[in-house]
Every structure is written in C-alpha cells, then in structure tokens.
VODRENMI-73875 format. One line per field, with one value per atom (N, C-alpha, C): x, y, z; residue in one letter; atom name; residue number from 1. Coordinates in steps of 0.05 Angstrom, whole numbers, plus 5000, padded with zeros to 4 digits. Atoms other than C-alpha are relative to their C-alpha. Example, Ala and Ser with C-alpha at 12.3 -4.5 7.8 and 13.67 -1.06 7.14 Angstrom:
px <- c(5018/5246/5018/4984/5273/4985);
py <- c(4976/4910/5024/4976/4979/5022);
pz <- c(5000/5156/5000/4999/5143/5014);
resn <- c(A/A/A/S/S/S);
name <- c(N/CA/C/N/CA/C);
resi <- c(1/1/1/2/2/2);
//
This chain:
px <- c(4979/7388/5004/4994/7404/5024/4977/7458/4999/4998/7485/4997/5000/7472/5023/4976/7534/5019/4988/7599/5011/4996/7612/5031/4986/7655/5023/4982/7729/4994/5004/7705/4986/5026/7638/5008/4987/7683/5018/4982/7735/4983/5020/7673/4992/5009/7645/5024/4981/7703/5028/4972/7739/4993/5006/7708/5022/4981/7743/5028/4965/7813/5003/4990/7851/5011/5002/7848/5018/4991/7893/4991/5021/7873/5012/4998/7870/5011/4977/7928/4994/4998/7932/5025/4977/7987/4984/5008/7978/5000/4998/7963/5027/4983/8005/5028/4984/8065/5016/4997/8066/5001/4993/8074/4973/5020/8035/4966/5017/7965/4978/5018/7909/4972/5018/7843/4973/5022/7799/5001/4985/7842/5019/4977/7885/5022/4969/7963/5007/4992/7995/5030/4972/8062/4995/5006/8031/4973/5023/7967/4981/5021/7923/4995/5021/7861/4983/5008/7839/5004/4983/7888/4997/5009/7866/5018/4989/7896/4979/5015/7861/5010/4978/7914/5013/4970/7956/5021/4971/8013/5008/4986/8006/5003/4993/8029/4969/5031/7963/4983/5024/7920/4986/5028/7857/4986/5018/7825/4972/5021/7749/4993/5011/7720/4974/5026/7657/4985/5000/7613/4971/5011/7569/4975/5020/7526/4974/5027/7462/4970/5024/7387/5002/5010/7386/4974/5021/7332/5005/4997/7328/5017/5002/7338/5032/4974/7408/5017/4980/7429/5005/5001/7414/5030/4980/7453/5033/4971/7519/5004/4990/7513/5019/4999/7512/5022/4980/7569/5028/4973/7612/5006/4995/7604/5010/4991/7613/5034/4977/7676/5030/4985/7717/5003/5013/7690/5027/4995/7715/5042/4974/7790/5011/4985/7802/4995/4994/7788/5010/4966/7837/5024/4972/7883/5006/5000/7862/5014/4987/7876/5026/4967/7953/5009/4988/7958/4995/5003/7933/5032/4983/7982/5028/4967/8049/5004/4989/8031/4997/4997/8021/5034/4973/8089/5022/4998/8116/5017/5007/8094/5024/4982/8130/5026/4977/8194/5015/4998/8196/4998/5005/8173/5023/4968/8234/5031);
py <- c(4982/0934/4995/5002/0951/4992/5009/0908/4997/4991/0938/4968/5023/0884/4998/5005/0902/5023/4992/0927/5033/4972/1008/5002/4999/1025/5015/4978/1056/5039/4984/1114/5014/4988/1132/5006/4995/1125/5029/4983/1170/5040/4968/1231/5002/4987/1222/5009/4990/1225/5021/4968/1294/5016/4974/1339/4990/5002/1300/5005/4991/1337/5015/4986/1365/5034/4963/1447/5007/4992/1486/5015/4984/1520/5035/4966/1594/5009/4989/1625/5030/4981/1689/5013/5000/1734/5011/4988/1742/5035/4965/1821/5015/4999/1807/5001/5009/1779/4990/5011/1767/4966/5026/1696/4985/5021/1647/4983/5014/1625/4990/5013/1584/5030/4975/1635/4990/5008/1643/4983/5020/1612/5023/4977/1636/4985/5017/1636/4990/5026/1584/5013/4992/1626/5017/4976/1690/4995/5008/1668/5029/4977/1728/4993/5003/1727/5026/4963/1797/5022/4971/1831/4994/4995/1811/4973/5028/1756/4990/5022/1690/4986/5027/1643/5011/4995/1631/5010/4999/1632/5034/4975/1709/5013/4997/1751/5024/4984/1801/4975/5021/1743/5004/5006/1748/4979/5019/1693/5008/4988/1707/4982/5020/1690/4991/5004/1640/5001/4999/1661/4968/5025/1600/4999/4994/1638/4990/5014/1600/5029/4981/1637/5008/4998/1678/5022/4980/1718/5035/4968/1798/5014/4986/1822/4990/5007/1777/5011/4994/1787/5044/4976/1869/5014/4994/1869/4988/5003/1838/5015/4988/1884/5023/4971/1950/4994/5000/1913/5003/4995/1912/5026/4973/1976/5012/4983/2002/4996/5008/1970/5010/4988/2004/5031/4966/2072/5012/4992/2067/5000/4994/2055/5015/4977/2102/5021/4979/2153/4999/5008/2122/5010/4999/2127/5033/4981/2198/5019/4990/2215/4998/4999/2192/5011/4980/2229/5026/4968/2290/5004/4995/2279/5002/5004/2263/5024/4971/2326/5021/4980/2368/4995/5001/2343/5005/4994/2347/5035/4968/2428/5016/4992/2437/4998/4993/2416/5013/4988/2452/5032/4977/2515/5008/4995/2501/5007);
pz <- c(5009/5328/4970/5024/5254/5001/5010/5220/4969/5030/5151/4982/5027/5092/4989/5012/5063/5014/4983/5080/4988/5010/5074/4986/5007/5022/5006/4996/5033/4996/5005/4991/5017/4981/5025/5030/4976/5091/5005/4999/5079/4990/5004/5045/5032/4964/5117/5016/4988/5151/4998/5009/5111/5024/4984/5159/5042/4975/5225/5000/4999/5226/5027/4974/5276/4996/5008/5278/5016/4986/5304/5023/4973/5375/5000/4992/5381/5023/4982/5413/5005/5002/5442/5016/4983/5481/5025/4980/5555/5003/4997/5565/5030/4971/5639/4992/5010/5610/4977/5030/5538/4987/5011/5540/4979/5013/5490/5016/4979/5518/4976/5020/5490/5007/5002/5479/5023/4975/5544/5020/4974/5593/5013/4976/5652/4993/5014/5628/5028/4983/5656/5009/4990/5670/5028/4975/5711/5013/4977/5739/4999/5004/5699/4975/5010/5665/4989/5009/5622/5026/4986/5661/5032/4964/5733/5011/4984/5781/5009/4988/5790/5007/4988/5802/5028/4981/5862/4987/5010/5819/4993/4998/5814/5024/4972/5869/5005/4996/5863/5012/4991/5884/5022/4974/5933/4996/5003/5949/5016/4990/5958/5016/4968/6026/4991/5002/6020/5018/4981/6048/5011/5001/6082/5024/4976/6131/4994/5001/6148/5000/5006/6140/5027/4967/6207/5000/5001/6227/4998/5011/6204/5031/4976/6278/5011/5003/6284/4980/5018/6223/5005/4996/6238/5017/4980/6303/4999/5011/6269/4977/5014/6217/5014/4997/6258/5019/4983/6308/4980/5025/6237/5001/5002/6228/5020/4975/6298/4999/4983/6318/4973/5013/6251/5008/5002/6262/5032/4966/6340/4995/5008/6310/4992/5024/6260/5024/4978/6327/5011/4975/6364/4986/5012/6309/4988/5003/6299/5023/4976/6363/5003/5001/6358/4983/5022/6295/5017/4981/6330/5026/4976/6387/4996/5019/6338/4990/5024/6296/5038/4978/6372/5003/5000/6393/4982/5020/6328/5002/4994/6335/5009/4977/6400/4994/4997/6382/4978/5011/6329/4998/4989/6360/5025/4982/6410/4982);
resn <- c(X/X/X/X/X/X/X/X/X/X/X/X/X/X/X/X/X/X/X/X/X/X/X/X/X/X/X/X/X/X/X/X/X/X/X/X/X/X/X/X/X/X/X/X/X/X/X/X/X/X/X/X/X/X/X/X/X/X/X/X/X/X/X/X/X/X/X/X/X/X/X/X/X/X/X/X/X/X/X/X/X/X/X/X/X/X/X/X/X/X/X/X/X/X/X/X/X/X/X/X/X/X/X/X/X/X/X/X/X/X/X/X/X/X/X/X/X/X/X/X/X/X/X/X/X/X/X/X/X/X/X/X/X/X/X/X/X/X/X/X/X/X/X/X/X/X/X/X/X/X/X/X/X/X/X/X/X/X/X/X/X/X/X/X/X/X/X/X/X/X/X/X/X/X/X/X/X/X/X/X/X/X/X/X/X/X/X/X/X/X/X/X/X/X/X/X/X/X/X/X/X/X/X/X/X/X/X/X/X/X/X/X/X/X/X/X/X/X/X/X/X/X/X/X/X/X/X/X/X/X/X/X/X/X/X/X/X/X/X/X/X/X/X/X/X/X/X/X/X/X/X/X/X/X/X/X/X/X/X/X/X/X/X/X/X/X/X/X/X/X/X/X/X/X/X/X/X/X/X/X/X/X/X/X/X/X/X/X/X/X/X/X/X/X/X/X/X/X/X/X/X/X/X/X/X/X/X/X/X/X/X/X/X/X/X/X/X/X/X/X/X/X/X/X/X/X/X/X/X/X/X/X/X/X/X/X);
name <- c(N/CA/C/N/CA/C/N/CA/C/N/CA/C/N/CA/C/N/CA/C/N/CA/C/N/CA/C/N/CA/C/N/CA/C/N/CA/C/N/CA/C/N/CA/C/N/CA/C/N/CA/C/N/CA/C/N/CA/C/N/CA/C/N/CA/C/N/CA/C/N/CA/C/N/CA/C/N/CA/C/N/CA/C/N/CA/C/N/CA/C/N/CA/C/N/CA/C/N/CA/C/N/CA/C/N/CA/C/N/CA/C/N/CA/C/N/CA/C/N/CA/C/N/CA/C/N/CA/C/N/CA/C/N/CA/C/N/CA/C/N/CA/C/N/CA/C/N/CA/C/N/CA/C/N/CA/C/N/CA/C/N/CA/C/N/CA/C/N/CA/C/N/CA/C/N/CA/C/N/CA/C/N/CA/C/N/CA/C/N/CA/C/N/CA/C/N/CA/C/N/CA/C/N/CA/C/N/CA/C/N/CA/C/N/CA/C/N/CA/C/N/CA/C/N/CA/C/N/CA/C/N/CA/C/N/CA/C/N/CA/C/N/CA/C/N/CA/C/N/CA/C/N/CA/C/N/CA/C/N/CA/C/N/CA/C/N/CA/C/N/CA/C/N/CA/C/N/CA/C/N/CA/C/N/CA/C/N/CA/C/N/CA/C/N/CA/C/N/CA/C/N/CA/C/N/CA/C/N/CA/C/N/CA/C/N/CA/C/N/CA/C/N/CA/C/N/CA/C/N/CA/C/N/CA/C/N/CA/C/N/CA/C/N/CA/C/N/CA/C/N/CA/C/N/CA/C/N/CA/C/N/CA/C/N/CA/C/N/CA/C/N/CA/C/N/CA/C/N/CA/C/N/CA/C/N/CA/C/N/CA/C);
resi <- c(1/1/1/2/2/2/3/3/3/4/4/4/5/5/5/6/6/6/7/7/7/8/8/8/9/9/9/10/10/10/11/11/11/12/12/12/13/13/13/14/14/14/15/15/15/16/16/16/17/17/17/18/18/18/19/19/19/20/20/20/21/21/21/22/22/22/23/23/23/24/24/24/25/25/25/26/26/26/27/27/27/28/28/28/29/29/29/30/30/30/31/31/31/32/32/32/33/33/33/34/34/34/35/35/35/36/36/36/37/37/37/38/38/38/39/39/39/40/40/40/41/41/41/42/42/42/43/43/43/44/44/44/45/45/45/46/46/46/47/47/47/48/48/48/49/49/49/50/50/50/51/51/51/52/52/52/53/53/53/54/54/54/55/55/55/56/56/56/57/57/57/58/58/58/59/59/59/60/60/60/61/61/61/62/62/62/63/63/63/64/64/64/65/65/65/66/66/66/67/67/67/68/68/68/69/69/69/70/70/70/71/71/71/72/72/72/73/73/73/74/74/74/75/75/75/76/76/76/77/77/77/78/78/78/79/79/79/80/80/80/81/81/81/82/82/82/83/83/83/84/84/84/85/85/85/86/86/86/87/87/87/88/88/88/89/89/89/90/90/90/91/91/91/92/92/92/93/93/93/94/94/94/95/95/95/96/96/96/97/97/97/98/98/98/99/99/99/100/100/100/101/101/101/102/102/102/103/103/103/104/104/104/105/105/105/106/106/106/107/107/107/108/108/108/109/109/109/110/110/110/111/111/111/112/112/112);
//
C-alpha cells in the first residue's frame, strides 16, 4: 500500500475538496394537492405520483394482484381461461332478465 512522503497541504486540501458542497434538492408541487415534494417521488401528504394513486395513504388506491401462477400446461391453462369468461357472461343475463322484469312491471302499473 502507498504511504504519502509528506503530509498534504491545507491548501491542496481545501482545491480538492470545493466541489463537495451540499446542493439544494429539487422541489416540486404535487399536481394532487399542491403540497411541497422532493422531484420524482410520491408526496408524502396524498399518496400520488404524476397524478395517479400509489400510496395507501390515498383513497384512489388499487393494490395490484401478484400474480404467482406456476407454468401450467396450454390445455389447463385454456380451460380456466374460457371458465373466466363463461361464468361473467352467465350473470349479466340474469341481471338482464330482472331488468326486463322491473321495467315490465314498472309498465303495468303505470298503464293502471
């Protein structure tokens, strides 16, 4: 290991070390709320991030589902697609059908 010969002068210390100062950090205002925030961070008051909710702390918040499903084969993974799909489709006809039957009744007593 190198060990200096002599000992570095104040001067030569202080030219190296002009450039270590402490900068101010770039502020900006939340777009959500207005409050003060540092630049490229989620504010710490409302819990939004270029306009959207990431935090709990806002009340918009979704938390995204992970998902963690293992490799299944084409023919599994097929037949839980098309059971997704089925089993919405079969509701919204149910629920069609009580609309249909609210606005019939509806009709009637209004035609009375």
């Amino acid at each position: 290991m190198a060990v200096p010969k002599k000992r570095t002068g104040a001067r030569k210390q202080a030219t190296r070390r002009s450039h270590w100062k402490a900068i101010k950090p770039a502020t900006t205002k939340c777009t959500h709320c207005g409050a003060t925030v540092l630049a490229h961070t989620v504010c710490t008051e409302c819990g939004y991030y270029k306009g959207k909710a990431v935090s709990i702390k806002s009340a918009d918040y979704v938390a995204e589902e992970v998902k963690s499903e293992k490799k299944t084969s084409t023919k599994k993974a097929t037949k839980k697609a098309e059971a997704k799909v089925e089993t919405p489709v079969e509701e919204t006809k149910v629920e069609e059908t009580k609309t249909e039957e609210v606005k019939a009744e509806s009709e009637e007593k209004t035609e009375e």
